[in-house]
C-alpha positions as CSV (number, residue, x, y, z in Angstrom):
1,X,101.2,78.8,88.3
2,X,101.7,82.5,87.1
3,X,104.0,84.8,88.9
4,X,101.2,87.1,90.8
5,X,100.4,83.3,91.9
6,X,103.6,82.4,93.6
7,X,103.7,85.9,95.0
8,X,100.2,85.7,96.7
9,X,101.4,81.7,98.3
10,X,104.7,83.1,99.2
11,X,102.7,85.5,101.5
12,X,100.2,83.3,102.4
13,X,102.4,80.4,103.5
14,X,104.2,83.2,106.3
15,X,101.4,82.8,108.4
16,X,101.2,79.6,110.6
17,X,98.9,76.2,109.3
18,X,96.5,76.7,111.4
19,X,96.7,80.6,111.9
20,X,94.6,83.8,111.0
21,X,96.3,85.1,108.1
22,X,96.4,81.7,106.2
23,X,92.8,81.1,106.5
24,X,92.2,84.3,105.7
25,X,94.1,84.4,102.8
26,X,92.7,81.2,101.2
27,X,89.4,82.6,102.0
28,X,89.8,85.7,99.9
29,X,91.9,84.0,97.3
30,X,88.9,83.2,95.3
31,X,87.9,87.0,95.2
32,X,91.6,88.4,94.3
33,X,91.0,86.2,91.7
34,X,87.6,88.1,90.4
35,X,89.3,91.4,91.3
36,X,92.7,90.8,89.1
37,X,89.8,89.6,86.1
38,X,88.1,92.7,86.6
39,X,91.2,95.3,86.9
40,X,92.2,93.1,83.7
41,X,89.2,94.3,81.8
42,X,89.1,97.7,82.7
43,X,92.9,98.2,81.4
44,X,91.4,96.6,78.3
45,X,89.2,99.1,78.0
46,X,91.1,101.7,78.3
47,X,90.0,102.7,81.9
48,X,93.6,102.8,83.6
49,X,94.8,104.7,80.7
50,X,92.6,108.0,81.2
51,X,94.2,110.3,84.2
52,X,90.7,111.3,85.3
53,X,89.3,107.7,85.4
54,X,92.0,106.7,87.3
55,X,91.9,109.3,89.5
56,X,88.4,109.0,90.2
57,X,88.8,105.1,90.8
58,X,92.2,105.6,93.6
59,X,89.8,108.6,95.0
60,X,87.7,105.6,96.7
61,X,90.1,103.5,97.3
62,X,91.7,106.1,99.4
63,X,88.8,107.1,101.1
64,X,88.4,103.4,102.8
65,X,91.7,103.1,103.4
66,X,92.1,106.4,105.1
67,X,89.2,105.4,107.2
68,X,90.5,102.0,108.0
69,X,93.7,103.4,108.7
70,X,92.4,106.1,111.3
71,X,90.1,103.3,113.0
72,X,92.8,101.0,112.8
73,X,95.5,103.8,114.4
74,X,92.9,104.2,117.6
75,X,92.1,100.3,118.1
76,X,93.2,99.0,121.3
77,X,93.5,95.3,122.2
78,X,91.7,95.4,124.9
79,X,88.4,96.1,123.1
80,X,89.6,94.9,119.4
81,X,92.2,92.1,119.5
82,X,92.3,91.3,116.3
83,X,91.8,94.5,114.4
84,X,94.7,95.1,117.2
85,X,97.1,92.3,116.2
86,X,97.0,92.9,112.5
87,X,97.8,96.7,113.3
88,X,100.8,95.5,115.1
89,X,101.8,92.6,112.9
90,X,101.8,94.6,109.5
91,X,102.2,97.8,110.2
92,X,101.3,98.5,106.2
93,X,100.3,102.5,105.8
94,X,99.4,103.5,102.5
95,X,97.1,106.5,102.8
96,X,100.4,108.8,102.4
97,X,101.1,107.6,98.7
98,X,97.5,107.7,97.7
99,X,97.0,111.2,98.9
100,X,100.9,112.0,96.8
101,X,99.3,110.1,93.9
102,X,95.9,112.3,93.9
103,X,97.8,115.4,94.6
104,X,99.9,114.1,91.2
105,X,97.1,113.2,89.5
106,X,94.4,116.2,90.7
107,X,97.5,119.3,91.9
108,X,97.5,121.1,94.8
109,X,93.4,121.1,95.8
110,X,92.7,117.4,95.1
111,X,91.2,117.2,98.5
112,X,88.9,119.8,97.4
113,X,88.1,117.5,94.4
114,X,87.8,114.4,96.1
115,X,85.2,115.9,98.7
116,X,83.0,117.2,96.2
117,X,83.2,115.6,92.5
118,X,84.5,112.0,93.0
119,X,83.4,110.6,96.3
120,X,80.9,108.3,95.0
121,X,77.6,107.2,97.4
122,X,79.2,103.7,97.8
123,X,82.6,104.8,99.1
124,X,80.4,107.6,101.3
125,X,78.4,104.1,102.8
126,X,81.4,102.2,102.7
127,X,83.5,104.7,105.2
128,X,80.9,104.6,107.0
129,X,80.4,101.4,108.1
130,X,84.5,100.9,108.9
131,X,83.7,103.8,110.8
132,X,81.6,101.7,112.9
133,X,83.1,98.7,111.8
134,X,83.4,96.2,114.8
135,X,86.6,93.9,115.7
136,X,86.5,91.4,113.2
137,X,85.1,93.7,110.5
138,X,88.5,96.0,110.7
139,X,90.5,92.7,110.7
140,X,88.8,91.6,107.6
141,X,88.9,95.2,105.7
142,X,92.6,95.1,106.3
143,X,93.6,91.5,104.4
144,X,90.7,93.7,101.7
145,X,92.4,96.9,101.2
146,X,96.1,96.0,101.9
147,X,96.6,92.6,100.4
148,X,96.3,93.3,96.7
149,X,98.7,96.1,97.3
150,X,101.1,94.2,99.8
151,X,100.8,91.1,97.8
152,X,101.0,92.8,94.1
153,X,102.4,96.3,95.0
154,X,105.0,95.1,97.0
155,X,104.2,97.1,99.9
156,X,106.7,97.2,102.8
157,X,105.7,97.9,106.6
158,X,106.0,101.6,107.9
């Protein structure tokens, strides 16, 4: 079992046998596995090494998670109890050290960049729909976004 391995089941195994998060977890285990292959190949090819590639790649991942992170900051159980309890249970944030890394990566009008040269049509579709993403759909775009970076970037709770 490789260390990233034990990592992801030392999360995984936090949540309760029978719970959300565990299920949840081996759901998506099959696609972190795709997703590691994938990140894999494109430091192969030289993709991670290029400032503007990789600026251009975090640029979308910081657009859904900005968005997930708004809809996620004005849930309220009443009307999305899961989206809700994840909210409260994790309490991850990482919008604030994208936008520090695209402002490192970009300087001072990387907003400015982001809005017009490297928002891409799928991130535009994909903001979207979180922003009418539905209870479950939130839930479920959380274990997405946050996971590789709680699980692999060691993210800590705000």
């Amino acid at each position: 079992m490789s260390r990233a391995e034990r990592r992801t089941n030392a999360v995984r195994d936090q949540g309760a046998e029978s719970g959300l998060f565990r299920a949840a977890m081996d759901k998506i285990r099959g696609s972190h596995s795709l997703g590691q292959s994938l990140r894999t190949a494109a430091l192969a090819a030289g993709l991670m090494s290029d400032a503007q590639c990789y600026a251009e790649l975090l640029a979308q991942f910081y657009l859904a998670t900005a968005a997930l992170e708004a809809r996620l900051a004005a849930t309220q159980p009443a009307t999305a109890p899961m989206a809700a309890a994840v909210r409260a249970a994790c309490g991850y944030s990482f919008t604030e050290g994208y936008e520090a890394d695209l402002a490192s990566l970009l300087g001072p009008e990387w907003r400015k960049a982001v809005a017009e040269r490297l928002t891409t049509e799928p991130a535009r579709r994909y903001v979207a729909r979180l922003e009418r993403a539905g209870d479950a759909e939130l839930a479920a775009a959380a274990f997405i976004l946050w996971g590789p970076l709680a699980i692999g970037g060691g993210g800590a709770p705000k």
